[in-house]
N, C-alpha and C positions, 0 to 999 in steps of 0.2 A: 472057656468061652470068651471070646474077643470081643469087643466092643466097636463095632461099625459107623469108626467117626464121620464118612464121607457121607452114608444115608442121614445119621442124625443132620452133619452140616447142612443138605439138601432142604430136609423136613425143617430146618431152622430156620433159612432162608425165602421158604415159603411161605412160613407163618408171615415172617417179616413183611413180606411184600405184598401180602392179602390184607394186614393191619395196614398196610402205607394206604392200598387204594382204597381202603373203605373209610378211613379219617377223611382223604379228598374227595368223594364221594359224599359223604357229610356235610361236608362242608362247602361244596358247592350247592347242595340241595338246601342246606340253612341259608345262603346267601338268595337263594331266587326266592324260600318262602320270605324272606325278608323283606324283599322287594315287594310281593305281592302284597305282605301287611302292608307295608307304606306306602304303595300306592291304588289302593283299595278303599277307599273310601266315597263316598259323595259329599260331593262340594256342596255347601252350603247354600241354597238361595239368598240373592240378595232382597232380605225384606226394606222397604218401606219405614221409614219411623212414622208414628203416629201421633207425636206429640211435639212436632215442630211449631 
């Protein structure tokens, strides 16, 4: 029985390239929620001091 290096090459290349777009995929999705933490917040009101 022979061993079918061009299917395994194929099937190795594919993993490859599934793991490539799903790290940039990651990692554009961590980039936007990132964004969203940092600019997600409410600005402070400016109070008044009371003890001028």
């Amino acid at each position: 029985m022979e061993i079918n290096w061009i299917v395994i090459g194929v099937v190795a290349v594919l993993i490859v390239v599934l793991v490539v777009l799903t790290i940039r995929k990651n990692l554009k999705e961590k980039k936007k929620l990132e964004n969203l933490l940092n600019n997600d917040f409410t600005k402070a009101e400016k109070s008044r001091c009371r003890f001028r």
